[in-house]
C-alpha positions in Angstrom: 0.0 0.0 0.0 1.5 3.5 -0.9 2.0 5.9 1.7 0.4 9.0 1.3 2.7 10.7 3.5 6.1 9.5 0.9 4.0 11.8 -1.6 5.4 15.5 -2.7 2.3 17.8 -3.3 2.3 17.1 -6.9 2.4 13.4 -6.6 -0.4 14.1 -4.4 -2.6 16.4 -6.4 -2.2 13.1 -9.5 -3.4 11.0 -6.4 -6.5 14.0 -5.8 -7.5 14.1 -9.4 -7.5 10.3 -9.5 -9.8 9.9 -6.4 -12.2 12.7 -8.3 -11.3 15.3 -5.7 -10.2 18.8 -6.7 -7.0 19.7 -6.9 -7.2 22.1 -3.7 -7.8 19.0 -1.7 -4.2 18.3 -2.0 -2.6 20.8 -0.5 -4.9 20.5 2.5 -3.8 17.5 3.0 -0.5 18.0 2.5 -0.6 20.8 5.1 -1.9 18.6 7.5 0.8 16.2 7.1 3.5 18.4 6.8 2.8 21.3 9.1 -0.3 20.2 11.4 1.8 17.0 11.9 -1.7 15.1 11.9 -1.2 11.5 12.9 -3.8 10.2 10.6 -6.4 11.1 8.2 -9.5 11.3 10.7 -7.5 14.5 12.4 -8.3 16.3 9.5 -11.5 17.9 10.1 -11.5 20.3 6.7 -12.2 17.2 4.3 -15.2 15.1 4.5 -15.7 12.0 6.2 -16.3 10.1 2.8 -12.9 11.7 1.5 -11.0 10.8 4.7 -12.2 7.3 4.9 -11.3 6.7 1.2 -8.2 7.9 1.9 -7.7 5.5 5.0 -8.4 2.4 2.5 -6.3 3.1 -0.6 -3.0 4.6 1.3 -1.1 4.0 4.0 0.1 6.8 7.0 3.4 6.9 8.7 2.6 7.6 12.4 5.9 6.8 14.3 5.3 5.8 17.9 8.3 5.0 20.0 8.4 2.1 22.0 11.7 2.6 24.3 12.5 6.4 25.2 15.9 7.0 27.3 16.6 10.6 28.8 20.2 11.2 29.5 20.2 12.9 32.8 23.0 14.5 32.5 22.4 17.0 29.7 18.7 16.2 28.5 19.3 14.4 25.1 16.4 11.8 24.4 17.1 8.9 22.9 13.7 7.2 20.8 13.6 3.9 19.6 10.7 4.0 16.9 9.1 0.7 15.3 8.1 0.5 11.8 5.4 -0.8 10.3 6.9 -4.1 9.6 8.4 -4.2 13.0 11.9 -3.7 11.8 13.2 -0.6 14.5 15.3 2.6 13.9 16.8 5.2 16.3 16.2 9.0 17.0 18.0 11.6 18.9 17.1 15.0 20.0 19.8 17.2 21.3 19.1 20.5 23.0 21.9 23.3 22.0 22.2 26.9 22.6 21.9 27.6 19.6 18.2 25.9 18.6 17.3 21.9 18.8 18.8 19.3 16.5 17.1 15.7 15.6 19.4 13.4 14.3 17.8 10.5 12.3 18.4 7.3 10.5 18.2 6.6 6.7 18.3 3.1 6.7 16.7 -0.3 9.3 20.5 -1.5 9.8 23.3 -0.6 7.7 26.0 -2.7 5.6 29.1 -0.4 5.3 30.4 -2.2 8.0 32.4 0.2 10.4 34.6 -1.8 12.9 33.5 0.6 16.1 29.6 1.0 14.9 26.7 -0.8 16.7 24.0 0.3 13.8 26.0 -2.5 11.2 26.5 -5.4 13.4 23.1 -7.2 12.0 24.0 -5.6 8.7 21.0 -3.9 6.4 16.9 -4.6 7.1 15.8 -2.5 4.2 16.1 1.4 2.9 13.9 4.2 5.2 10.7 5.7 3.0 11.0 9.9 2.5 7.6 9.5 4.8 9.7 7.2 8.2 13.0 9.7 7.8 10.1 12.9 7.7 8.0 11.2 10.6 10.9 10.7 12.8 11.5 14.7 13.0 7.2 14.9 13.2 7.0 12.6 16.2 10.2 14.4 18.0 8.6 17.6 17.5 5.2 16.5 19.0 6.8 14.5 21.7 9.0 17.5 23.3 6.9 20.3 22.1 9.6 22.2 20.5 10.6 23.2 16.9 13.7 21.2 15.2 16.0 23.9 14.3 18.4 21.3 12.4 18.6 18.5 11.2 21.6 15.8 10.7 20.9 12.5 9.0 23.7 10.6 10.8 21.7 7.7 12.7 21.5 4.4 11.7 21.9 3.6 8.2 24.4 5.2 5.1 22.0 8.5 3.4 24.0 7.7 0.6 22.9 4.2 0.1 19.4 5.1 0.1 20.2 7.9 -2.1 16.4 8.6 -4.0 14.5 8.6 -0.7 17.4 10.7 1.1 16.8 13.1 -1.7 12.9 13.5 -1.7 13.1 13.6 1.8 15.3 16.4 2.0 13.2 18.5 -0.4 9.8 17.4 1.3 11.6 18.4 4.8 12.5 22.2 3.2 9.8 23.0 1.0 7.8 25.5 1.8 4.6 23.3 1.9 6.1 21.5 5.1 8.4 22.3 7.9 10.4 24.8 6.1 13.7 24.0 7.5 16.8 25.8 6.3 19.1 23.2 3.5 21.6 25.1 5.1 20.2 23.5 8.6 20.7 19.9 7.1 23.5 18.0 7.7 23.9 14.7 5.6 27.0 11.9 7.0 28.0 9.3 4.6 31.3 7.0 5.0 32.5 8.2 1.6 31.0 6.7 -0.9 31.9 8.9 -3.6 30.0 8.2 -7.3 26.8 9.5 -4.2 28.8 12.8 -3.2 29.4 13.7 -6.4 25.7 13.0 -7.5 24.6 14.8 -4.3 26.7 17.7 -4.8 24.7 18.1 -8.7 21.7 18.4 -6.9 21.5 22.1 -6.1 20.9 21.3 -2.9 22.7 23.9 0.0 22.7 20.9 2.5 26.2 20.3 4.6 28.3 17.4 3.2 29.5 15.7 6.1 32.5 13.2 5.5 33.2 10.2 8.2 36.9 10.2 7.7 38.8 8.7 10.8 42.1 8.2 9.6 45.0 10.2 7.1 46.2 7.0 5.6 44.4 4.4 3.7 45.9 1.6 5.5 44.4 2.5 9.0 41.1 3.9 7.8 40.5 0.0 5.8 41.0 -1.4 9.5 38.3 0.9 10.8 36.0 1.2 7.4 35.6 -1.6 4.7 34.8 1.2 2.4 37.7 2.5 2.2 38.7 -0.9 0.2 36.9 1.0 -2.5 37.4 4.4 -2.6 40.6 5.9 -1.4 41.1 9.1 0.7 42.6 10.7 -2.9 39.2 10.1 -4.4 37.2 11.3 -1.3 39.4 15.0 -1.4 38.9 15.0 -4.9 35.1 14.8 -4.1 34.7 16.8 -1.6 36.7 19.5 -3.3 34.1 18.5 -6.0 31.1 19.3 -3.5 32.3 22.5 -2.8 33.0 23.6 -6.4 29.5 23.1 -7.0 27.6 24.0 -3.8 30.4 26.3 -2.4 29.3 24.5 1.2 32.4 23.6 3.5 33.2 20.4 4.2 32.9 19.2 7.7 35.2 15.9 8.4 34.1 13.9 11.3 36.9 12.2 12.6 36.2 9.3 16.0 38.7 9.6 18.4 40.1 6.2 19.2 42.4 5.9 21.9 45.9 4.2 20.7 44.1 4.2 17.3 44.4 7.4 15.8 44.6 10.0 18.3 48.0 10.2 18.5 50.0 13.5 17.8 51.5 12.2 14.7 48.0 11.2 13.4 47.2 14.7 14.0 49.9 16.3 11.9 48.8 13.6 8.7 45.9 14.6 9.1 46.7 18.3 9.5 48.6 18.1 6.0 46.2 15.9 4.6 43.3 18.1 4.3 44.9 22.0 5.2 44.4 23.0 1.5 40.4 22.1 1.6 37.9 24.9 3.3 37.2 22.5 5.6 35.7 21.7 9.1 36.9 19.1 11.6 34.5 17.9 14.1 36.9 15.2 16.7 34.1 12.6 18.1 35.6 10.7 21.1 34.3 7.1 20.2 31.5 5.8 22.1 32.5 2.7 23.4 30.1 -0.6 22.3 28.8 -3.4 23.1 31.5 -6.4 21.8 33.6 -3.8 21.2 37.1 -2.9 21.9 37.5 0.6 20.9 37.7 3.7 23.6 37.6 7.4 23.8 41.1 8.6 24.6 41.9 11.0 27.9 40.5 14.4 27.2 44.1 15.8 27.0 44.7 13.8 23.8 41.7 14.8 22.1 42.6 18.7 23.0 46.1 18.3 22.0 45.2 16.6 18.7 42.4 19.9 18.6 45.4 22.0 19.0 48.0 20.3 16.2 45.1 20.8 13.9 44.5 24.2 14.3 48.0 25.0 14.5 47.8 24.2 10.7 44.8 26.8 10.5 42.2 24.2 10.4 38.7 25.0 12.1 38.3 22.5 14.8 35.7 21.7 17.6 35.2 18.8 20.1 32.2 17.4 19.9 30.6 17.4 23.0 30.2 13.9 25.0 25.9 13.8 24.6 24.1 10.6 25.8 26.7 8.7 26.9 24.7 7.1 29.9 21.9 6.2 27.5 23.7 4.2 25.2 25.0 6.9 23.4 26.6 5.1 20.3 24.1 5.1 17.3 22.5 1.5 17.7 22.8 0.3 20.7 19.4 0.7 22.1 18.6 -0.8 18.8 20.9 -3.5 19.1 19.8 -4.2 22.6 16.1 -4.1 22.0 16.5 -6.7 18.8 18.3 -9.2 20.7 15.5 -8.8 23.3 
């Protein structure tokens, strides 16, 4: 069954006129979706009864509901485990800033790229997210705490780029002015580098950040932490990402996962300080959030500030990321991990 909610307003108007309904119909709906957040067709009291019902027999309606919810109490960021549909379930976050609320969402049930200090690929991939369960997950959030989503980072369970079509629908539906109206500039898409995606991505004339999960200056070290690097090596990733910013003019950001005795070390630091000094770049240092079955740790928080400091010694623009949701299983996955093997 299609869901309605996967639908841009034209798609929908097609689906109006083919029901016998006027076009104007549409773009009630749509608003009802999209900005009324309506969890199903019977909330929407402007259409008749005979429309509504209709509706609720030919399509179906993404209505996320979360099953587990973990609060971190030390800084406030909610952790939502949502099931789908079909059962298969998917992560949320919502972080609280200074600077506005960010929901950080997942493109994908599972994930196959394979990332030696992930939880999210351990079962490998379920299936791709619809445009409708990435949108919902922001709808729900937003209902659930009662506060607007000022950004948005698709960066949860799951490689964007992978599920590149939906990714790209869903960003559109998520900034149009028919829905939310979120910033592009206020979306932040991760991907593990797979490059014939950031080059396609960066074609789109989209104003979205390109976020880049490097974690290593040399090819060697990053294969050990990321099978895709097997594929495409860091040469081809610059190239793109001096490709994306050609096109969109949008700064890179590079997250790079802290890893203690890994790649935190100072002469890391200076590779990686060479490596991408040229590029108008980012650098956002992650310490690693330890996993189940896992043997990687953060390092000491002097390490990660004197890696910080090498960087910008080289005139790079570098922050810490800040340590959020670490006593609610923190790592993207877990909880999902958890609740699976439950």
């Amino acid at each position: 069954m299609q869901d309605i909610k996967s639908l841009t307003l034209e798609e929908l108007k097609q689906e109006m006129g083919r029901l016998g309904e006027p076009s104007f119909r549409a773009k009630q709906m749509y608003q009802w979706m999209h900005q009324k957040l309506a969890r199903g067709f019977g909330e929407m009291t402007n259409l008749s009864v005979h429309l509504r019902e209709k509706c609720a027999r030919e399509y179906g309606f993404t209505a996320l509901e979360p099953v587990q919810v973990q609060q971190s109490a030390k800084d406030g960021t909610t952790k939502y485990l949502f099931a789908l549909s079909d059962g298969n379930l998917i992560e949320t976050v919502w972080m609280k800033y200074k600077h506005g609320n960010s929901v950080c969402i997942s493109s994908q049930a599972g994930c196959r790229m394979g990332c030696a200090f992930c939880a999210s690929t351990k079962n490998g991939l379920s299936r791709n997210l619809s445009p409708a369960e990435m949108l919902d997950q922001i709808y729900a959030v937003t209902l659930l705490t009662g506060e607007r989503v000022s950004n948005v980072v698709v960066m949860g369970i799951g490689e964007p780029l992978d599920n590149y079509g939906n990714l790209i629908k869903f960003i559109k539906m998520l900034t149009d002015d028919n829905g939310l109206h979120i910033s592009q500039r206020s979306v932040t898409v991760s991907t593990c580098g797979l490059v014939p995606g950031m080059r396609r991505l960066a074609e789109e004339g989209l104003q979205v950040t390109l976020a880049l999960s490097l974690h290593a200056a040399e090819d060697e070290k990053r294969k050990e932490l990321m099978p895709v690097a097997n594929k495409y090596p860091i040469a081809e990733l610059l190239e793109a990402c001096a490709y994306y910013f050609e096109k969109t003019g949008r700064r890179i950001t590079f997250e790079y996962a802290l890893i203690a005795g890994v790649n935190d070390g100072k002469e890391e630091a200076v590779k990686l300080g060479r490596l991408i000094g040229s590029l108008n770049c980012h650098v956002n240092l992650i310490p690693v959030n330890p996993i189940e079955q896992g043997k990687f740790t953060p390092p000491e928080g002097a390490f990660a500030v004197a890696f910080k400091n090498k960087l910008e010694k080289n005139g790079i623009n570098v922050t810490i990321r800040r340590e959020m949701g670490r006593d609610i299983d923190g790592a993207c996955g877990q909880l999902r991990g958890r609740a699976s093997r439950r």
